[in-house]
MARBA-3410 file (N, C-alpha, C, O; in Angstrom, 1 decimal):
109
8.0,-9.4,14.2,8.8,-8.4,13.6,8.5,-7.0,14.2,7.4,-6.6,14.6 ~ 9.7,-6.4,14.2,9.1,-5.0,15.1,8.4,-3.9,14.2,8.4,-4.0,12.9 ~ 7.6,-3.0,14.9,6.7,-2.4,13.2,7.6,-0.8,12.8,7.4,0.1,12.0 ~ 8.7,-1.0,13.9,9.6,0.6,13.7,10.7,0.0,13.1,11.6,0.8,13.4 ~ 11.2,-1.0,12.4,11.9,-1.7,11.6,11.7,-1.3,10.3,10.7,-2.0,10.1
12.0,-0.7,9.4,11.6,-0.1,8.1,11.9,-1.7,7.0,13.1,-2.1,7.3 ~ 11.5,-2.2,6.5,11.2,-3.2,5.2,12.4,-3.1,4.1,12.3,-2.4,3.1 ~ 13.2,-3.7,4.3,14.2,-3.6,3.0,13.6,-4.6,2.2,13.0,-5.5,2.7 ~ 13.9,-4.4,1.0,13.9,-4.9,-0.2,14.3,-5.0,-1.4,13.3,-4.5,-2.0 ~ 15.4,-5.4,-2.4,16.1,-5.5,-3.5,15.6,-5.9,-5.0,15.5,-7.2,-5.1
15.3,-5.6,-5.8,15.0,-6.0,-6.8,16.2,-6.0,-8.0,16.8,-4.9,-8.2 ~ 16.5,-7.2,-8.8,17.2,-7.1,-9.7,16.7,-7.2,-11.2,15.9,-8.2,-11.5 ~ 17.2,-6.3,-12.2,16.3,-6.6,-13.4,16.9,-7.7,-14.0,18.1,-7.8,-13.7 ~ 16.3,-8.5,-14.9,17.1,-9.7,-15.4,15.8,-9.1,-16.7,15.2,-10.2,-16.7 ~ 15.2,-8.4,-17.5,15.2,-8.0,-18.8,14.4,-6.9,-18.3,14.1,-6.6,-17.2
13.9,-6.2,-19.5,12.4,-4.8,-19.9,12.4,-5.0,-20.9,13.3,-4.9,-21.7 ~ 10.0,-5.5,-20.8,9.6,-5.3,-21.4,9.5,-4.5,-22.2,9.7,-4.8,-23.4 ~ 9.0,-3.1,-21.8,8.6,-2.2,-22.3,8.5,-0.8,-21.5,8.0,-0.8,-20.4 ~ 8.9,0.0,-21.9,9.2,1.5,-21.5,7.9,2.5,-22.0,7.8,2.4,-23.2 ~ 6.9,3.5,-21.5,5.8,4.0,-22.1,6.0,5.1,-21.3,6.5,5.0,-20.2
5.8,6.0,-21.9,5.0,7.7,-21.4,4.1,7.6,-20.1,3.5,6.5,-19.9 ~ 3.9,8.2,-19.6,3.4,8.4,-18.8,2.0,8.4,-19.2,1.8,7.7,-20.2 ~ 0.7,9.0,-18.7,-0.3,9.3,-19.0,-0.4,10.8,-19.1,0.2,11.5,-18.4 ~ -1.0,11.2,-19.8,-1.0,12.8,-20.3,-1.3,13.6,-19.0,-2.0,13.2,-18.2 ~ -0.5,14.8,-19.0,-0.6,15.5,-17.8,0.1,15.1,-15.9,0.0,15.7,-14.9
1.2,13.6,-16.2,1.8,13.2,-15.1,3.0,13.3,-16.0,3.1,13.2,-17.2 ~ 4.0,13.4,-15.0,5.0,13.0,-15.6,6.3,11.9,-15.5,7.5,11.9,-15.8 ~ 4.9,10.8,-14.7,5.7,9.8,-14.5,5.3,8.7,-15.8,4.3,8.5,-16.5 ~ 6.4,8.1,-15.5,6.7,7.2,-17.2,6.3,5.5,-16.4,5.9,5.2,-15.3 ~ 6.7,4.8,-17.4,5.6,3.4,-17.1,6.9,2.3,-17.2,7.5,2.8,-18.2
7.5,1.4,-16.8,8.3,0.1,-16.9,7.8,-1.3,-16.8,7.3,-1.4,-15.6 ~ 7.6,-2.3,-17.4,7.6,-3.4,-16.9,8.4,-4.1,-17.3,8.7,-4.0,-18.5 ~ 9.3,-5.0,-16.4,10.1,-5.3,-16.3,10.1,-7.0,-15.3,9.4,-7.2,-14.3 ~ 11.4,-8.1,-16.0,10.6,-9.1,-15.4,12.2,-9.2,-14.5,13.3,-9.3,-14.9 ~ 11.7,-9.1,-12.9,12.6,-9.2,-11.6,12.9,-10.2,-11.6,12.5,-11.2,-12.2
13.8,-10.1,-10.4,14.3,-11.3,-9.3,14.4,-10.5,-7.8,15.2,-9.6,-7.6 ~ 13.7,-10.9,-7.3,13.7,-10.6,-5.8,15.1,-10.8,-4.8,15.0,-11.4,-3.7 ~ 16.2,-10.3,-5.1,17.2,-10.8,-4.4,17.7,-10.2,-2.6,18.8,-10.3,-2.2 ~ 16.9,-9.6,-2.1,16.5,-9.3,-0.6,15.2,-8.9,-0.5,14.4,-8.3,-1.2 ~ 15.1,-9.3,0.6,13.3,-9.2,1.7,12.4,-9.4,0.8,12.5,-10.3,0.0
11.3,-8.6,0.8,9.9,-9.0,0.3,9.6,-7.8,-0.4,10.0,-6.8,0.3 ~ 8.9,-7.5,-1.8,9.0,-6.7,-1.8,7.2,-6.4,-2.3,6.3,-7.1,-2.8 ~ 7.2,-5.4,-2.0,5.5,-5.1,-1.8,5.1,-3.9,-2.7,5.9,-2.9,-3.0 ~ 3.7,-4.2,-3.2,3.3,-3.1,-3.7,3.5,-1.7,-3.0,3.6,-1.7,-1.8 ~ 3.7,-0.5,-3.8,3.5,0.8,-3.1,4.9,1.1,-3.2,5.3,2.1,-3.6
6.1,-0.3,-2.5,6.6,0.4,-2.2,7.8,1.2,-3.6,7.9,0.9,-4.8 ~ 8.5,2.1,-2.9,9.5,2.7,-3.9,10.9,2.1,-3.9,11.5,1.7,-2.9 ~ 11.4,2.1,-5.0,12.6,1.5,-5.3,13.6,2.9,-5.6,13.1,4.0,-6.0 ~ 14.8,2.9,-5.4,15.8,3.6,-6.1,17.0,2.9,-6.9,17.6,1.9,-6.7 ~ 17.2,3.9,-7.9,18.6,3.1,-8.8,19.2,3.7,-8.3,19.0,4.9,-8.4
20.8,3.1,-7.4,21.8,3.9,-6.5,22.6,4.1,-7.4,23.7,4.4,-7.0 ~ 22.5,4.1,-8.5,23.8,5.0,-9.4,23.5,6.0,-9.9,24.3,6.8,-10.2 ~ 21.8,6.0,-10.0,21.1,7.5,-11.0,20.8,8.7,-10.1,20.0,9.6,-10.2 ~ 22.0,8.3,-8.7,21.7,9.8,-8.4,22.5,11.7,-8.7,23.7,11.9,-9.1 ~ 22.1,12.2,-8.6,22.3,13.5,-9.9,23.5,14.2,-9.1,24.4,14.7,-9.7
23.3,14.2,-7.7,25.0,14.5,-7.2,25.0,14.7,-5.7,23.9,14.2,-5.2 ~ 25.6,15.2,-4.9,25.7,15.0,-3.3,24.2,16.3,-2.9,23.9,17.4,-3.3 ~ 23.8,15.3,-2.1,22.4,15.8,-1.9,21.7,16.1,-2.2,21.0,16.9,-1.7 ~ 21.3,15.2,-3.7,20.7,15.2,-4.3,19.7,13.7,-4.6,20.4,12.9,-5.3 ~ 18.7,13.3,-4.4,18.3,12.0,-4.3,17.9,11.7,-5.3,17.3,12.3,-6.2
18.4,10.1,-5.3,18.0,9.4,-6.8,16.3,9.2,-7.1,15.3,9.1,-6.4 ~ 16.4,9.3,-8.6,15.0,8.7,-9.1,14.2,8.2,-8.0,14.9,7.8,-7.1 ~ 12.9,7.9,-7.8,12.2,6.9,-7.2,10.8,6.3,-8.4,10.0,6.8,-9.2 ~ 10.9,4.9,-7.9,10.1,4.4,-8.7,9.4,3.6,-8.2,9.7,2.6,-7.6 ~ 8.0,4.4,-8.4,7.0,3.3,-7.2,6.6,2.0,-7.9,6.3,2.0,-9.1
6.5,0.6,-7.1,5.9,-0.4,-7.2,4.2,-0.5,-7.8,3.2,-0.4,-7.1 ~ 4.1,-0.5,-8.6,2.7,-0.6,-9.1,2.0,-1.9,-9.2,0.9,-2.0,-8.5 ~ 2.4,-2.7,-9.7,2.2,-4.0,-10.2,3.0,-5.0,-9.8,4.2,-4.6,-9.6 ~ 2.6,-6.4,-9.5,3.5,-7.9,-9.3,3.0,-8.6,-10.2,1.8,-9.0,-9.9 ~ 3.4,-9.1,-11.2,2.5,-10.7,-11.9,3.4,-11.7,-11.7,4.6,-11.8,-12.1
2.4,-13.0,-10.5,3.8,-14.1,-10.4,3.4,-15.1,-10.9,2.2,-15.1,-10.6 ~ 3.6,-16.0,-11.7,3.6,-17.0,-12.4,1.9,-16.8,-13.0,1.0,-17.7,-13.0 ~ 1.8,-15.2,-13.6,0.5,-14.7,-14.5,-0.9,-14.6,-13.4,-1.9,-14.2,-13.9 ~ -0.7,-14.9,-12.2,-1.3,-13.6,-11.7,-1.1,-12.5,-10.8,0.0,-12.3,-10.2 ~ -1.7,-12.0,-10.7,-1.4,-10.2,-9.8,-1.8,-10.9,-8.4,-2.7,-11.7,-8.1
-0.4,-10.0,-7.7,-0.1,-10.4,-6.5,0.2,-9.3,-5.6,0.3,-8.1,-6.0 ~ 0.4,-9.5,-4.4,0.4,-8.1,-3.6,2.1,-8.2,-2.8,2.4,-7.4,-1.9 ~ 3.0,-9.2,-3.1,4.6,-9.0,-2.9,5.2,-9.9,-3.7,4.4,-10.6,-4.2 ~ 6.3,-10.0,-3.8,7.5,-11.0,-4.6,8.5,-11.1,-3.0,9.1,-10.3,-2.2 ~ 8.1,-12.6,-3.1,9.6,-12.7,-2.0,10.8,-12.8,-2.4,11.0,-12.7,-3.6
11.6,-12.8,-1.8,13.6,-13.3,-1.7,13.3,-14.5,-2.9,12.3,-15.1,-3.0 ~ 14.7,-14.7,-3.8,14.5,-15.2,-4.6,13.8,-15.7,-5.6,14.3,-16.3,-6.6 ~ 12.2,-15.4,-5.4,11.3,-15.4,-6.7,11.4,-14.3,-7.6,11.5,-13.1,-7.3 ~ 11.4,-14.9,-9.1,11.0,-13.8,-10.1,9.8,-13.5,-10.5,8.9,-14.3,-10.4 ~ 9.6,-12.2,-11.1,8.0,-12.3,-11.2,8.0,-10.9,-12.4,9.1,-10.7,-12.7
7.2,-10.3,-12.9,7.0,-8.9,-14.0,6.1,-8.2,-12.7,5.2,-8.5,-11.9 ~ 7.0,-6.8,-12.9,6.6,-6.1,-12.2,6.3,-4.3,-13.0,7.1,-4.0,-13.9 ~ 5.6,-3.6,-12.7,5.3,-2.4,-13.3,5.5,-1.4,-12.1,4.8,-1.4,-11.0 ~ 7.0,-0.2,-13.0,7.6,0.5,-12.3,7.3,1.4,-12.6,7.1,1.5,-13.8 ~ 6.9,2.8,-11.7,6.4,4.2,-12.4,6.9,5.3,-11.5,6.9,5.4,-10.2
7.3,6.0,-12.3,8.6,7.3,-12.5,9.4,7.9,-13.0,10.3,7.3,-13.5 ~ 9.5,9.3,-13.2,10.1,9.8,-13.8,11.7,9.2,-13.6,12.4,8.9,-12.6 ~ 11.9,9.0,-15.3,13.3,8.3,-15.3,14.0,6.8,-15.5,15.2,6.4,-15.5 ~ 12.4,6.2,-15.6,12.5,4.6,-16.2,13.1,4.1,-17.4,13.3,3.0,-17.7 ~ 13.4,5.1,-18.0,13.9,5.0,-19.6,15.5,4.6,-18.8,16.3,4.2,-19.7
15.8,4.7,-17.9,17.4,5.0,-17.8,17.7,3.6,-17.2,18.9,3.3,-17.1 ~ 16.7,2.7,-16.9,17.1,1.4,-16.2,17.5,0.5,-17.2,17.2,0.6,-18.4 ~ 18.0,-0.4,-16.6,19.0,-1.6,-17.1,18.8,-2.6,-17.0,18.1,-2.8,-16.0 ~ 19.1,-3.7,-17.8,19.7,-5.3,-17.5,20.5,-5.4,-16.2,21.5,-4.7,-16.0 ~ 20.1,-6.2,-15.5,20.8,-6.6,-14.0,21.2,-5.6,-13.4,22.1,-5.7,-12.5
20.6,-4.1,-13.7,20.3,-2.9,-12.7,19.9,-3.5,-11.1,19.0,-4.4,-10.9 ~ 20.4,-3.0,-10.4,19.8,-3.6,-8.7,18.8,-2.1,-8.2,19.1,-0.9,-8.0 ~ 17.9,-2.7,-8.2,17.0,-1.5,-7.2,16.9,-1.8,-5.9,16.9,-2.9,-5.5 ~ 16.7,-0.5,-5.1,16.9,-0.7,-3.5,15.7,-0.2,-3.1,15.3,0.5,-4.0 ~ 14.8,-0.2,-1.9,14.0,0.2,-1.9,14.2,1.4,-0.7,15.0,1.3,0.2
13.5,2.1,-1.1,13.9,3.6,-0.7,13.0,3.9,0.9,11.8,3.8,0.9 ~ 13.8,4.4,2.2,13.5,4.1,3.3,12.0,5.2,3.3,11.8,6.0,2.4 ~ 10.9,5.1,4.3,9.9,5.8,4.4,9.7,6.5,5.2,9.6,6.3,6.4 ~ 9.7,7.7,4.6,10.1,8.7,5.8,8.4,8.9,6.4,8.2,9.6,7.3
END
């Protein structure tokens, strides 16, 4: 694989657990939520976007960094193409995501 090839990857939600506050003094908020991997691989770190939550032209959507993978109950460091697994999303603006929301993962500049 070439290493100037940037990593796509899709996540779809199929439920959420749980929505929490941030930690005092950040102001990013907490998701977990149990995926489906439905393009590439998707790896810790990386950031996802919801392509409908963005606020208007030239203006970029939410991002929500990958924190966590649990696959069949343990912690893991990616979810491939078609595995589901609970994963924990953190960002301002988690409260706004959905049932069968598609997240994209957001290129690295």
């Amino acid at each position: 694989m070439l290493d100037n090839v940037p990593e796509k990857a899709a996540l779809s939600i199929e439920s959420i657990e749980s929505v929490a506050p941030g930690v005092t003094g950040t102001s990013d908020d907490v998701a977990v939520c149990v995926v489906r991997c439905v393009e590439g691989t998707a790896r810790l770190g990386m950031e996802f976007q919801h392509p409908g939550s963005a606020a208007g032209p030239g203006t970029a959507a939410p991002g929500f960094l990958l924190t966590a993978i649990e696959w069949y109950g343990k912690q893991v460091e990616q979810l491939d193409t078609v595995h589901s697994g609970k994963v924990t999303l953190t960002g301002t603006g988690v409260e706004t995501l959905a049932k069968r929301d598609v997240l994209n993962s957001a290129p690295r500049h």
